[in-house]
Residue, then its C-alpha position, 0 to 999 in steps of 0.5 A: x240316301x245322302x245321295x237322293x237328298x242332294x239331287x232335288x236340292x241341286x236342280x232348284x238350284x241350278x234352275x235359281x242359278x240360270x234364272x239369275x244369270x240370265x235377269x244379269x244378261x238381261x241387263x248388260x243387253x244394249x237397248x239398239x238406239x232409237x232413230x228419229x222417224x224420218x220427216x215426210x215432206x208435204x207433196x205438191x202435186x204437180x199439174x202440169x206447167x203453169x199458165x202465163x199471166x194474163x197481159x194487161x189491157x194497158x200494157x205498162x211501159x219500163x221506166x225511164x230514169x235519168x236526169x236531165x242534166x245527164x240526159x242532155x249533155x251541158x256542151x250540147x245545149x250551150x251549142x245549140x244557145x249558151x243562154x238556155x237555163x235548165x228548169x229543174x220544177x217544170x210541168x209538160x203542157x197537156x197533150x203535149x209529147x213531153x206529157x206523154x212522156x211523163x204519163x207512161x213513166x218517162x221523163x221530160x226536161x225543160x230548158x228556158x231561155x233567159x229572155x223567155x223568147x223561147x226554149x228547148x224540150x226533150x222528153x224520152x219513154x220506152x213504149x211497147x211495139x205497138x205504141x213505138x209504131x204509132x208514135x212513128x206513124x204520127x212523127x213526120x218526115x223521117x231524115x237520117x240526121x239523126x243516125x237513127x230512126x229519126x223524124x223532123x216536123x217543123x209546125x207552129x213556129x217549132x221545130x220537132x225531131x221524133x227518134x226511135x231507138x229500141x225501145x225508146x221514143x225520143x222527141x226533142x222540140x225547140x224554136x232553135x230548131x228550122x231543120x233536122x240539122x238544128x236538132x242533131x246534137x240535142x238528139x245524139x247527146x240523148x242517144x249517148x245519154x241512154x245507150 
């Protein structure tokens, strides 16, 4: 009988055994680690290339910036009149080419003479093709004075050169100037100055 007595004791046992082994397994297991959910990127949904804009009414011309005293080199004004003096706070006259200058983003010089008996304008914008053609148009009698797409006007006692180069509408204006030859180093001091 000692022998029946043992065997129900020894299956409980080795059932509390397996069941212990097993909740210490349990333990030693490494939980696998946790990745980070990969971030979802808003989409953009795709509509086919995107129009151009519109163009401007008035199309707007690039700016011109440079000085005067650069624009015009000191040596091309003393050859032309060593008493011409550079008015830095000058206002173009209404209508004027140099006023249009300003007005589409140019710039325009003014030199004086000392005695006041007359002076020397240079103004340069750059204009669209369509406004370089009318500016061309309205310039005057074209001369290769100037080695460029140059213009000469003498009228009211002043002689203007009109040149186009690139994009650039050049007009340089002075009572110094009978004919295009009077204005060409004026003129090609400026075509330096920009290129």
């Amino acid at each position: 009988m000692p022998v029946a007595s043992r065997i129900p004791l020894r299956r409980p046992a080795v059932a509390l055994v397996a069941a212990l082994a097993a909740l210490a397994l349990a333990g030693c297991v490494e939980t696998p680690p946790t990745l980070p959910s990969p971030t979802v990127e808003p989409s953009i949904p795709v509509t086919g290339p995107t129009p151009a804009p519109e163009p401007d009414a008035t199309p707007t011309a690039a700016p011109v910036r440079i000085a005067c005293g650069r624009l015009v080199a000191a040596d091309a004004v003393y050859d032309l009149n060593p008493n011409l003096l550079l008015l830095e706070d000058w206002t173009p006259a209404s209508g004027s080419a140099a006023a249009a200058a300003v007005a589409a983003d140019g710039v325009a010089c003014h030199w004086m003479l000392e005695s006041g008996a007359g002076a020397l304008d240079v103004s340069v914008a750059a204009l669209d093709a369509a406004d370089l053609d009318r500016r061309r148009d309205a310039a005057g009698e074209a001369t290769d004075a100037f080695g460029a797409d140059g213009y000469f006007s003498p009228a009211g006692g002043r002689g203007t050169a009109t040149v186009i180069s690139g994009a650039h509408w050049i007009v340089v204006e002075s009572e110094l100037f009978g004919g295009p030859g009077d204005a060409a180093g004026v003129v090609a001091s400026v075509l330096d100055a920009l290129s």
